[in-house]
Each structure stands twice: as C-alpha cells, then as structure tokens.
C-alpha positions as CSV (number, residue, x, y, z in Angstrom):
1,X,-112.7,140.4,-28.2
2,X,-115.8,140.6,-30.3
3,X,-114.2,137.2,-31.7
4,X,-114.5,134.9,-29.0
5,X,-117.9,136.7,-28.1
6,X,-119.4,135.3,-31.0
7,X,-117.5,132.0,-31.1
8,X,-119.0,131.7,-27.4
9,X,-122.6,132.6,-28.3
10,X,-122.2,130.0,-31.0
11,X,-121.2,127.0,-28.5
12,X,-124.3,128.2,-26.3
13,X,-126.6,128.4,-29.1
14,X,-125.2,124.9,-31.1
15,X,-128.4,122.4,-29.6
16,X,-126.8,119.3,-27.8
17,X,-127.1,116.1,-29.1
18,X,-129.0,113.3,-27.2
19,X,-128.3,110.4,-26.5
20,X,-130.6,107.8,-27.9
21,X,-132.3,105.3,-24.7
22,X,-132.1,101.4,-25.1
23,X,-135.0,101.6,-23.0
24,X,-137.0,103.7,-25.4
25,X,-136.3,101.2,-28.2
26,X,-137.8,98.4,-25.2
27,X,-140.7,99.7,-24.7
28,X,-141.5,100.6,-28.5
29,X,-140.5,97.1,-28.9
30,X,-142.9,95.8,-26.2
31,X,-145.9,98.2,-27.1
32,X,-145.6,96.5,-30.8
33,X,-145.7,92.8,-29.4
34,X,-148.4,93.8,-27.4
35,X,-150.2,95.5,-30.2
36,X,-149.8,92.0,-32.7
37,X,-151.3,90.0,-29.9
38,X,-154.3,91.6,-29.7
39,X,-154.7,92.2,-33.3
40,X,-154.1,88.6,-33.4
41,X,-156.7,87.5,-31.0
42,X,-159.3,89.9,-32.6
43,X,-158.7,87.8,-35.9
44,X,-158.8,84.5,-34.4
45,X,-161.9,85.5,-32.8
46,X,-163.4,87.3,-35.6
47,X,-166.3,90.0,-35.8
48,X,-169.2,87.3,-34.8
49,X,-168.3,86.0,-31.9
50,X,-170.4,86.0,-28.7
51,X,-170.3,85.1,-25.6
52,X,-173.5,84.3,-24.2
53,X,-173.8,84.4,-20.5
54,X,-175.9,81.4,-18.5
55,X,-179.2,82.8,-17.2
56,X,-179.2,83.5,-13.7
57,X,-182.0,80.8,-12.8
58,X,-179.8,78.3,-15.3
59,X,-176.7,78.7,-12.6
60,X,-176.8,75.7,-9.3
C-alpha cells in the first residue's frame, strides 16, 4: 500500500511538459523583423538628421 502511495505522489509531483506554441515562435519572429527595420531606418537616417518644420507665416 505505502508502494503505490509513493508511486502516486511521484506522478503528481513529476512537472508536465509543455507544449511549445508555433505562435510564440511568430511573434518572436515578427518582434525581430520589426526590431531590424527600425534599426535600419535609424542608420539610414543617421544621428544628424533634422527635420525642420516651415514657419507658420511661410505656409499659404
């Protein structure tokens, strides 16, 4: 009896094993594209860029 007490307690304590999510591995995928584009358009544009606005009087 003590036996399949502690073969039981065993099973309950093992922790189950998950499942890995396609749609995890999608949206790691998606935040990294994202990611290179902007790091992309910050080199491209560089640190001196400006964009100056028109003056108010300047606009018809």
């Amino acid at each position: 009896m003590a036996d399949t007490s502690i073969t039981k307690a065993r099973t309950l304590l093992t922790p189950a094993t998950a499942r890995p999510s396609p749609y995890a591995a999608l949206g790691a995928a998606a935040l990294a594209a994202t990611a290179a584009v902007l790091m992309a358009g910050v080199m491209v544009l560089g640190p001196g860029v400006r964009f100056d606005e028109t003056a108010i009087s300047a606009r018809p």
